[in-house]
Backbone bond lengths (Angstrom), bond angles and torsions (degrees), N, CA, C in turn:
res aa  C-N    CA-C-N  psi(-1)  N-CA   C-N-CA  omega(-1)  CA-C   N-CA-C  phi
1 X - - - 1.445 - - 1.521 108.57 -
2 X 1.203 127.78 148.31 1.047 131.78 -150.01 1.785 106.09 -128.45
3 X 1.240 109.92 110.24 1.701 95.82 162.52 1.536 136.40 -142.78
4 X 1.353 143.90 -105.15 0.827 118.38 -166.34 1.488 122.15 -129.27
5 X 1.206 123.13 84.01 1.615 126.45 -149.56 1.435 115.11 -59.71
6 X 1.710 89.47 143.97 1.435 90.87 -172.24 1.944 114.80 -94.26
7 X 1.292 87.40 -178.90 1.858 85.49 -174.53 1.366 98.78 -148.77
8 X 1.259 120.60 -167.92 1.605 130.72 -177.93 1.329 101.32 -79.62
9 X 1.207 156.12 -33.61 1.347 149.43 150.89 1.732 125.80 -45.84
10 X 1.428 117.30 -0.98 1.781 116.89 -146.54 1.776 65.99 -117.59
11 X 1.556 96.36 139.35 1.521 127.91 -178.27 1.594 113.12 -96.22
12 X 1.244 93.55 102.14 1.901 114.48 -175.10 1.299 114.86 -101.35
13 X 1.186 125.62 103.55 1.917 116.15 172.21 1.386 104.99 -106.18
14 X 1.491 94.54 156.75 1.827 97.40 164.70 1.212 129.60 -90.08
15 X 1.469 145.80 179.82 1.579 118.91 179.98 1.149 144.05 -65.31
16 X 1.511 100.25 6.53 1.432 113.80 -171.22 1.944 106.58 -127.51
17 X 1.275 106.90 29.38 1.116 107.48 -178.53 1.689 143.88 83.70
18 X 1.461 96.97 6.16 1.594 125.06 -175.44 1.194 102.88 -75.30
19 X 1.463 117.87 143.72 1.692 120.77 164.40 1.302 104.44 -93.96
20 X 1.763 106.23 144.37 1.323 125.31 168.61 1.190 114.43 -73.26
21 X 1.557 131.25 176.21 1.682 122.88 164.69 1.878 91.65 -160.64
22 X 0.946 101.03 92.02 1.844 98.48 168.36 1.378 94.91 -77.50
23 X 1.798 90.77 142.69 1.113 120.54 141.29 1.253 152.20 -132.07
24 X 1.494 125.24 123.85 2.066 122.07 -135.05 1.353 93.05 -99.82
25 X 1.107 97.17 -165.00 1.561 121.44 -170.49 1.655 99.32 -131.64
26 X 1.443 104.42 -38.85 1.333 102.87 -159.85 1.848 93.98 -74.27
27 X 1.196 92.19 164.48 1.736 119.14 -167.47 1.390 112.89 -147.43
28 X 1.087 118.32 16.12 1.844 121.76 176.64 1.379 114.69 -149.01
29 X 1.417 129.44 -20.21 1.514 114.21 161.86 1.442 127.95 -116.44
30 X 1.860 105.36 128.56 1.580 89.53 -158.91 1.806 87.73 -120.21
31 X 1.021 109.73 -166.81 1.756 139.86 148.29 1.757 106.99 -132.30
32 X 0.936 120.22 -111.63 1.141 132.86 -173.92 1.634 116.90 -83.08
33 X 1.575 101.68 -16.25 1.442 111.66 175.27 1.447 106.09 -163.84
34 X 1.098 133.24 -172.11 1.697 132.43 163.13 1.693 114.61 -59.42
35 X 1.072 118.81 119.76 1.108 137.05 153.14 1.508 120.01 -38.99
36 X 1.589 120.33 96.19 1.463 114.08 160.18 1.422 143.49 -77.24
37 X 1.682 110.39 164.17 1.303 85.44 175.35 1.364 120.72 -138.24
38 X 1.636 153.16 -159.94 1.672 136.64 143.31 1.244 113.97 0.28
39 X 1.331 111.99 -67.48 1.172 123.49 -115.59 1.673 99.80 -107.81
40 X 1.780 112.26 -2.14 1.465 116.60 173.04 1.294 100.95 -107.75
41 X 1.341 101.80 159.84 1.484 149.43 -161.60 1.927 104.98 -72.16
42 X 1.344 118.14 110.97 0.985 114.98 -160.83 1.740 93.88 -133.45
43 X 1.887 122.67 113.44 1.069 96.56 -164.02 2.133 87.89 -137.82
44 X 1.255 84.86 165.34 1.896 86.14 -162.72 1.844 90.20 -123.64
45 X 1.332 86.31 139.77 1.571 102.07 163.54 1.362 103.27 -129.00
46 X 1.446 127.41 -177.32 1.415 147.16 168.99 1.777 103.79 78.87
47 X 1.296 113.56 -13.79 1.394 99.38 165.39 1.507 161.30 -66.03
48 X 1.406 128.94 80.01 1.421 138.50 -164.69 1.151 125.35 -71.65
49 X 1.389 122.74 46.73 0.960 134.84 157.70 1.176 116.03 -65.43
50 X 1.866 115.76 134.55 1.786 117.19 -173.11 1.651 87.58 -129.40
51 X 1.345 114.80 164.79 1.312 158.24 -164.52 1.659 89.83 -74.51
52 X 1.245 157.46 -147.49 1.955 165.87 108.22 1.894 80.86 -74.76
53 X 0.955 155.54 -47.92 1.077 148.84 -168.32 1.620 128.64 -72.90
54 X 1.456 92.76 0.76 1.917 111.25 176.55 1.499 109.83 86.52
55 X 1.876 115.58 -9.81 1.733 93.35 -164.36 1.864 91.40 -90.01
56 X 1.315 95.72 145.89 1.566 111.74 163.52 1.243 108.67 -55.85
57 X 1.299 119.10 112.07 1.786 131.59 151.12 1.654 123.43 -108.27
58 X 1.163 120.48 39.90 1.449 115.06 169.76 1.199 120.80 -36.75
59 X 1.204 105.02 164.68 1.367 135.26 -172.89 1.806 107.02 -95.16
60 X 1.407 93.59 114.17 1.968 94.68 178.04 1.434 121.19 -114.95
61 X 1.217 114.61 -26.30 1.046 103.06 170.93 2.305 107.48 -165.59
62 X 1.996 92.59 172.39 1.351 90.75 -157.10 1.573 105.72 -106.46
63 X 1.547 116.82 140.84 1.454 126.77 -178.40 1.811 111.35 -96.03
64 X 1.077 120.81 101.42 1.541 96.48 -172.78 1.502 90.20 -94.38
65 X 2.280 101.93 152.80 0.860 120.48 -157.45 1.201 110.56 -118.93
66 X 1.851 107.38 -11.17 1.570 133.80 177.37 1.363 117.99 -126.90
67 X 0.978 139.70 132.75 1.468 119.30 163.84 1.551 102.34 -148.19
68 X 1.465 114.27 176.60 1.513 99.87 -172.23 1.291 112.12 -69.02
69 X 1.718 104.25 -159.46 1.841 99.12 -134.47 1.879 67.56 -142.86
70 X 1.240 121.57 -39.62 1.684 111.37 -166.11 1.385 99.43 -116.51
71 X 1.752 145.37 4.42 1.422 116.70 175.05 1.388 96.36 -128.19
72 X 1.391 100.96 120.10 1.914 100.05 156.38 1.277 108.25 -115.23
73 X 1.460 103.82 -172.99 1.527 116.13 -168.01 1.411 82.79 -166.76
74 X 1.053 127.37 64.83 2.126 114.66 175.48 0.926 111.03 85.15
75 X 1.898 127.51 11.79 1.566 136.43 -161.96 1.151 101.55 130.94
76 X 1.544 92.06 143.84 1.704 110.20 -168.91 1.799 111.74 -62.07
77 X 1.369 114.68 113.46 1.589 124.47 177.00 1.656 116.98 -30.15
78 X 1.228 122.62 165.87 1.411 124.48 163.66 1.524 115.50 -122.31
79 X 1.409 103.30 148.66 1.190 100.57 -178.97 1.837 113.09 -146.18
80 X 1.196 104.42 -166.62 1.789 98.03 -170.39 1.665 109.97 -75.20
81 X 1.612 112.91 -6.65 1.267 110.89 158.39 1.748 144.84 -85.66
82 X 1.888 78.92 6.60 1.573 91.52 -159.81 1.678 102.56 -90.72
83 X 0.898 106.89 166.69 1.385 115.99 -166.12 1.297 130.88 -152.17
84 X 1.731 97.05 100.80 1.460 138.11 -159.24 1.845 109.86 -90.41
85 X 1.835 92.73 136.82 1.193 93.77 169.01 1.335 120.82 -115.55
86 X 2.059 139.84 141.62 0.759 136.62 -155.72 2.139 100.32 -104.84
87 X 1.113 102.96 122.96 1.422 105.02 175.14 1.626 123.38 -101.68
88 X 1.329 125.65 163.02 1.365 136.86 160.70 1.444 90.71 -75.73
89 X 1.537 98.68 177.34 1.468 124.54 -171.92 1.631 98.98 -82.63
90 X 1.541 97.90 -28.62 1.813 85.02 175.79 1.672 98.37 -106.87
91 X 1.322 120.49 72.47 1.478 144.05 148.41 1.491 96.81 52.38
92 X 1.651 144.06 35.64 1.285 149.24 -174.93 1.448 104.16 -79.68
93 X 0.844 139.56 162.67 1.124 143.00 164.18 1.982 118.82 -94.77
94 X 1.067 111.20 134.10 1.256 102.07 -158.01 1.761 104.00 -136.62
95 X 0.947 95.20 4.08 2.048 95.29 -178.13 1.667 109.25 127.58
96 X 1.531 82.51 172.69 1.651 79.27 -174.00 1.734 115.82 -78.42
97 X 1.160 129.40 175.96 1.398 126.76 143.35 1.414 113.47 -83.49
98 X 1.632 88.61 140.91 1.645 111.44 -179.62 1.332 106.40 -83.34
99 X 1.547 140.69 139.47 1.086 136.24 -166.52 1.599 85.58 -123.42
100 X 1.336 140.43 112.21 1.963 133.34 166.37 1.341 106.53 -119.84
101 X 1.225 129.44 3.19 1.217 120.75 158.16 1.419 135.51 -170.26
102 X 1.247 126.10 146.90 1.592 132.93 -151.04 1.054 109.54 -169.37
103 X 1.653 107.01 147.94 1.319 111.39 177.59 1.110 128.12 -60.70
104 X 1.430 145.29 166.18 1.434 144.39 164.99 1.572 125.78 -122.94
105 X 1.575 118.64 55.33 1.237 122.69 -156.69 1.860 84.71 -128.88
106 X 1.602 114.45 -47.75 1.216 108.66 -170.86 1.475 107.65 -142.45
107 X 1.548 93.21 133.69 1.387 104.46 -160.63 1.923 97.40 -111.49
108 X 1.583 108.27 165.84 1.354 113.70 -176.49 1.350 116.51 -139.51
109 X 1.363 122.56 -168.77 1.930 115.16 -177.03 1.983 83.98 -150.19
């Protein structure tokens, strides 16, 4: 199935309202911006997520757990089907990433 790949411009939050910010490697294939992939660095600030116990555990950065299966670029592409996990600083797992927006020029599997 095929959908709509994301890039350094496509708007990622975590479940608690944090912004994403990829950052690629790649430097030659775009749509609307560079095309990401696995294998880049995807890191979240603004997230206030607390513990039931009051200590702050935000969300810093994203693990993807899916990514496509037919487009790489230096590592398999991401897209609005892929499916990202959001971690604490001590690598917890904390929910998925929200994917709400992406380009629609080039799509992937």
């Amino acid at each position: 199935m095929s959908s709509h790949a994301l890039t350094t411009a496509s708007t990622l939050m975590c479940p608690h309202g944090g912004s994403v910010s990829a950052t690629t490697s790649n430097s030659r294939v775009k749509a609307d911006a560079y095309l990401v992939t696995q294998s880049d660095t995807f890191t979240i600030s603004g997230c206030a997520f607390t513990l039931p116990s009051g200590q702050p555990s935000p969300c810093t950065s994203v693990m993807w757990m899916m990514a496509d299966l037919r487009v790489t670029i230096g590592g398999p592409t991401l897209s609005e089907s892929s499916v990202g996990l959001c971690l604490s600083a001590a690598s917890v797992p904390q929910g998925p990433v929200s994917i709400s927006n992406t380009q629609s020029q080039v799509s992937t599997s």
